[in-house]
VOGU-3710 file (C-alpha; in Angstrom, 3 decimals, decimal comma):
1> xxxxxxxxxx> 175,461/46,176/151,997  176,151/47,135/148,127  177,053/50,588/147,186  174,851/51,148/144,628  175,164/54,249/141,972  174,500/55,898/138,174  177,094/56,778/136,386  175,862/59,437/133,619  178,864/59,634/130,457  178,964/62,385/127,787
11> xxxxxxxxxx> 181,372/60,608/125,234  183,118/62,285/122,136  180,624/62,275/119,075  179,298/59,257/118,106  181,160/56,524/120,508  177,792/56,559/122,727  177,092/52,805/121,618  180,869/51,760/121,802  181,506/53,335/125,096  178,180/51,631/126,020
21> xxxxxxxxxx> 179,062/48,435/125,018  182,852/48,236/126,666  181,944/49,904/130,123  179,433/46,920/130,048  181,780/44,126/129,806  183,321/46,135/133,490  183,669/44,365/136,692  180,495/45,877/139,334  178,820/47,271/135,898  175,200/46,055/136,213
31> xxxxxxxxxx> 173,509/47,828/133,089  175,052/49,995/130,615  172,701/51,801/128,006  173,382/54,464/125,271  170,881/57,763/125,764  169,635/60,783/124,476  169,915/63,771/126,202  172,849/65,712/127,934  174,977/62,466/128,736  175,362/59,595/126,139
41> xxxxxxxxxx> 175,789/56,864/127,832  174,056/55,571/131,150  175,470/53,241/133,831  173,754/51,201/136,350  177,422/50,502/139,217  177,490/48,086/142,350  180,667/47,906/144,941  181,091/47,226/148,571  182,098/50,090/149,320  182,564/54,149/148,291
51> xxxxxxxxxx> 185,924/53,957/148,151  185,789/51,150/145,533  183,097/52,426/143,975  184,948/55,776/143,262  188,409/53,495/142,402  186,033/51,759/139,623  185,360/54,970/137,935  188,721/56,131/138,028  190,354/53,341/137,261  188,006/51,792/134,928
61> xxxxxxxxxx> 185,260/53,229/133,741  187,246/56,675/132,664  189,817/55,064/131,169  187,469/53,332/128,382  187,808/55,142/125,139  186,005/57,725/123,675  184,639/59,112/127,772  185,024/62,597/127,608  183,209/63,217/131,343  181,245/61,189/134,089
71> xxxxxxxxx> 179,130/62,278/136,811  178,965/59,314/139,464  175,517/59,700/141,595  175,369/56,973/144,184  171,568/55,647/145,089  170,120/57,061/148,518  167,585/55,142/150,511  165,488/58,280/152,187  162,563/56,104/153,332
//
């Protein structure tokens, strides 16, 4: 079963929509979309597992450009 998770960005001032656009174009990115609000740039994530999950936003994700901080929050199934 997929790991599935948000990834919420704050990005240096005004590379929301270029952040946006390169974290898209990521391996196990689903949907990436600029946003208004405390964090700048939103992330829909898939893996097989935690641990890759985690090695995709270390290893990718935070390494695009312009990423000042993420905040990974995987999806929970409580029903």
């Amino acid at each position: 079963m997929a790991v599935m998770a948000y990834v919420l960005i704050q990005t240096e001032v005004g590379k929301a929509a270029p952040v946006a656009e390169k974290v898209s174009q990521l391996p196990g990115v689903v949907l990436a979309e600029d946003v208004t609000g405390p964090y700048d740039v939103i992330v829909r994530a898939q893996a097989d597992s935690v641990d890759e999950l985690g090695r995709m936003v270390v290893s990718h994700i935070q390494l695009v450009e312009g990423i000042t901080r993420t905040v990974t929050c995987p999806v929970v199934n409580l029903g």
